[in-house]
N, C-alpha and C positions, 0 to 999 in steps of 0.2 A: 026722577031718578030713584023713588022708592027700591027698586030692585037694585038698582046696585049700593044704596046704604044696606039691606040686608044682606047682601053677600060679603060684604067687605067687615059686619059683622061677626057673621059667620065663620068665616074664613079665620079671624081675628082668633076668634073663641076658640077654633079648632087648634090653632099654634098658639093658643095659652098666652098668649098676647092682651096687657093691657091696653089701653087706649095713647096711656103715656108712654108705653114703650112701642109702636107701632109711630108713634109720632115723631118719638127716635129714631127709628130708622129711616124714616121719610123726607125728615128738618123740619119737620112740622109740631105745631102746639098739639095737644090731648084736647084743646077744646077742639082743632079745625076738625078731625078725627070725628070727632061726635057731634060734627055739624054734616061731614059726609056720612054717617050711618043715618042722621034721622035726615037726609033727603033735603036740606038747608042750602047745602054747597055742593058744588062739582069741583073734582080736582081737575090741575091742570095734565095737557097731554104727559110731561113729564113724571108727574105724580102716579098717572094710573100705568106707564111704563112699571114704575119702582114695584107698585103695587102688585103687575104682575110676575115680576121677577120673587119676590119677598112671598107669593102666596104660590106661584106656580103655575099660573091657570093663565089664560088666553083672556086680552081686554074683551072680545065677545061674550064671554063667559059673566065677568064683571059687569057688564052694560046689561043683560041679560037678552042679551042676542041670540043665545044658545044655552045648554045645559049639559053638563058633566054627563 
């Protein structure tokens, strides 16, 4: 899941978003966060819901099923 640590990244950095506060919004640790960017961990289905609601974008998108 290299591509989708980089988009959620990405994505992160684009809304100025720490690690820690993206964690926040999630209920998640800042560690679990930077274990889904470097490709470690997969969230769960509910997680990468939040994720696309919080980022805007379509889980295709995230998974890298597709591109913007």
């Amino acid at each position: 899941m290299i591509i989708f640590g980089q988009r959620v990244k990405e994505l992160r950095e684009e809304k100025k978003l720490t690690q820690v506060e993206l964690g926040k919004l999630l209920g998640l640790s800042y560690q679990t966060i930077g274990h889904y960017e470097n490709g470690t961990t997969q969230p769960t289905l509910e997680t990468l819901a939040k994720m696309c609601e919080i980022f805007d974008v379509t889980a295709s998108y995230l998974l890298g099923l597709e591109d913007i």
